[in-house]
PLY file of the C-alpha trace (Angstrom):
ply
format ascii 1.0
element vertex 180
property float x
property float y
property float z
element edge 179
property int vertex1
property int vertex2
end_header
-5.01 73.90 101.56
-6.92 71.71 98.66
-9.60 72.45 97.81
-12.95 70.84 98.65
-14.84 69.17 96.18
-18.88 70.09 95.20
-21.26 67.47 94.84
-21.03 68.07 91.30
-17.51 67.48 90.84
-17.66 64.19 92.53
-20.36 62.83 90.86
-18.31 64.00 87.05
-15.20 61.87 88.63
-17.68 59.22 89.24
-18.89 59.28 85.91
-22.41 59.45 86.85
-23.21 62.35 84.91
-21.16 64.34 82.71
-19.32 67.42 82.33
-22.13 68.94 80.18
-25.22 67.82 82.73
-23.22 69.30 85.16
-23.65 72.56 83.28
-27.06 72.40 82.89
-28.19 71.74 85.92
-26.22 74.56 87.52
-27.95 76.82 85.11
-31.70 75.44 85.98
-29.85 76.43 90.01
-28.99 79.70 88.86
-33.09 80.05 87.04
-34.68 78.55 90.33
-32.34 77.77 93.08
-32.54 74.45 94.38
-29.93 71.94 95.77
-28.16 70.86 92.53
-28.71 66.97 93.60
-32.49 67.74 93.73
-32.30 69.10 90.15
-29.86 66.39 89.11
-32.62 63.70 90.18
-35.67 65.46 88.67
-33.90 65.27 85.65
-33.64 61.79 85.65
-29.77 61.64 85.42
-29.22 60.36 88.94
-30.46 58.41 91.60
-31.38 59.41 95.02
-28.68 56.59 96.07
-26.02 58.24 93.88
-26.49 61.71 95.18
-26.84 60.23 98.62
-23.55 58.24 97.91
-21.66 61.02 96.83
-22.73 63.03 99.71
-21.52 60.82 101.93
-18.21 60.70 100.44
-17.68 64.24 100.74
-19.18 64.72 104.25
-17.39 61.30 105.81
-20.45 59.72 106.75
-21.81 56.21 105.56
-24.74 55.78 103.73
-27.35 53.48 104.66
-29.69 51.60 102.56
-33.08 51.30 104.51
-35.64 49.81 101.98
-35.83 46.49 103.75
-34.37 47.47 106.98
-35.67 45.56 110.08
-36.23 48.03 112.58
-37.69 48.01 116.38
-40.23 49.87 116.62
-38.47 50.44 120.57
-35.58 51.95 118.66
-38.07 54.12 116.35
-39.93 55.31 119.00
-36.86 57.00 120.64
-37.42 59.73 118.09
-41.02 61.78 117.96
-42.72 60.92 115.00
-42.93 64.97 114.26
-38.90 65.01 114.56
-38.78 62.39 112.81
-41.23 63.39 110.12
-40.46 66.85 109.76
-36.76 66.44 109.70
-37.15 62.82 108.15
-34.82 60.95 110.03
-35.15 57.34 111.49
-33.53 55.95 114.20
-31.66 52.28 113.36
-30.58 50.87 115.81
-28.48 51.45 119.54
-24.92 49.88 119.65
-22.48 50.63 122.74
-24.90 53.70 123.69
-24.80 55.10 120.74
-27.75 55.79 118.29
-27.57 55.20 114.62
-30.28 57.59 112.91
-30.46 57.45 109.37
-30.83 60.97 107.73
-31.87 62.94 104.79
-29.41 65.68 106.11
-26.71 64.14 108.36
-25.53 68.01 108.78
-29.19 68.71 110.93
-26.94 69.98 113.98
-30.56 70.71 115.63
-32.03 67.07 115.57
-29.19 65.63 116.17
-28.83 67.89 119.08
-32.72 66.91 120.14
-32.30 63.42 120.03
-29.37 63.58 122.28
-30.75 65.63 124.69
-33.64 63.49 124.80
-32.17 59.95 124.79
-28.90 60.69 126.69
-27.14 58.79 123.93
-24.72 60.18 121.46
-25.86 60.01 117.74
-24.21 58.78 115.00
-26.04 60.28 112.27
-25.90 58.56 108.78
-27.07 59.46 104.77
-30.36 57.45 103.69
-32.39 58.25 100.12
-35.01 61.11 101.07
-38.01 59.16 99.21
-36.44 55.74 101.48
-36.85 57.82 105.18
-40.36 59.01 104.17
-41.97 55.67 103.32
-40.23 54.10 106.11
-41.30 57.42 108.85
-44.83 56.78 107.21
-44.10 53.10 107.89
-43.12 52.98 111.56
-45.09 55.80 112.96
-48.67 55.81 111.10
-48.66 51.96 111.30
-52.55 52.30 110.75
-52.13 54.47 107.46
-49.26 51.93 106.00
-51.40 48.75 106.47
-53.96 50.64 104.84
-52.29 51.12 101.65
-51.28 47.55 101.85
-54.54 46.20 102.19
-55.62 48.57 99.30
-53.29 46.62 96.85
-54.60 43.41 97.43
-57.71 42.64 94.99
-60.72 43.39 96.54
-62.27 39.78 95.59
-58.81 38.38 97.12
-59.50 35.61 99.71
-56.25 34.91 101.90
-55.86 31.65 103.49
-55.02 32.04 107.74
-54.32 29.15 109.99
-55.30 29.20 113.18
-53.30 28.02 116.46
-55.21 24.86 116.88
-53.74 24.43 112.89
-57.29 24.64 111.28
-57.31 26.62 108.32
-60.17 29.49 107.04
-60.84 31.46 104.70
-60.90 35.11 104.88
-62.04 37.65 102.91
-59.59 40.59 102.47
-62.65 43.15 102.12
-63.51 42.34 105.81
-59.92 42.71 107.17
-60.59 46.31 105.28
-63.04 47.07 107.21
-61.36 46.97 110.49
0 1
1 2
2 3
3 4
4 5
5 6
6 7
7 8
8 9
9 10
10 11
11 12
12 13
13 14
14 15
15 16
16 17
17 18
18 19
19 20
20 21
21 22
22 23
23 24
24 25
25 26
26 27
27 28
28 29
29 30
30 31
31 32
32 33
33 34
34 35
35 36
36 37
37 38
38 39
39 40
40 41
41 42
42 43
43 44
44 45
45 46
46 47
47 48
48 49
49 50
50 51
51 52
52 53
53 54
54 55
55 56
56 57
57 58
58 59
59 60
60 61
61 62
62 63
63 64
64 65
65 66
66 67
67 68
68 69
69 70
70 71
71 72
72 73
73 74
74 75
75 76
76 77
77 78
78 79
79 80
80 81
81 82
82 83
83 84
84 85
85 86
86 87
87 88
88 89
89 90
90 91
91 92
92 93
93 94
94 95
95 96
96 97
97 98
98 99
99 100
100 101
101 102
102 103
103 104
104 105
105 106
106 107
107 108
108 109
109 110
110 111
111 112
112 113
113 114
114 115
115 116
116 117
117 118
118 119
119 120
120 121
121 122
122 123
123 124
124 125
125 126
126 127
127 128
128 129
129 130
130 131
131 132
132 133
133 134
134 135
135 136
136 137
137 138
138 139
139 140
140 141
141 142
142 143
143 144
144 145
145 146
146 147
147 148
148 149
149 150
150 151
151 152
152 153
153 154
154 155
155 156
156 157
157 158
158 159
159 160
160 161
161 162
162 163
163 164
164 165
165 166
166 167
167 168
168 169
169 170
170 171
171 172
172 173
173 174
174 175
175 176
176 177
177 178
178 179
């Protein structure tokens, strides 16, 4: 039987990192152990998309890209927001009665197993960028919070211009829309 391949390994083939990286990190594992892709990243030598790529390959699940996803918030809320931030995962989208969740750990038998239960629908899980799931869980369930932050990068002398139904157009200050 061959022999299955570690994250490591496939991300040498890849030529992502190399051969002496590899060795490194596992020794920084060995000094505090920690999932080698974590340590990879911290180091700066991969992305959270490579790691997540890689994983994917050697699980035989696709990886999803969610940074600009356009997602119902119907769809979202078929997850709990503490499933969904605790295990950050974030459902997609439902196709043929099945549930696309996008995961930080496809492998999470247990939420997988929860959302089933609780939807009726079978779930396909899939492999999204850790840092990606939590801005988009933040996102789609503290809807509040996340327009929050995105008022608090607009200049607070900022005037926006809004147009009105009728077509006539004000002007608003962003400072009051803060206050809200």
């Amino acid at each position: 039987m061959a022999k299955r391949k570690r994250l490591g390994e496939v991300l040498v083939d890849a030529c992502i990192i190399s051969e002496d990286q590899l060795s490194e990190a596992l020794q920084l594992q060995q000094e505090k152990p920690r999932l080698i892709g974590q340590i990879l990243v911290e180091m700066g030598w991969v992305s959270e998309e490579e790691v997540c790529r890689a994983v994917a390959e050697l699980i035989h699940v696709s990886y999803v890209d969610i940074d600009h996803a356009m997602i119902s918030q119907d769809v979202v809320q078929l997850a709990p927001e503490h499933l969904a931030a605790r295990r950050n995962i974030l459902p997609l989208f439902v196709q043929d009665k099945i549930l696309y969740v996008a995961m930080e750990n496809p492998l999470d038998v247990e939420a997988i197993q929860r959302l089933e239960f609780s939807t009726s629908m079978r779930v396909k899980p899939l492999i999204a960028p850790p840092s990606q799931l939590r801005d988009m869980v933040r996102k789609h369930y503290n809807v509040d919070e996340y327009l929050g932050r995105v008022l608090e990068n607009v200049a607070g002398d900022e005037t926006v211009s809004v147009e009105h139904e009728l077509g006539a157009e004000q002007t608003v200050d962003v400072g009051e829309i803060r206050k809200i």
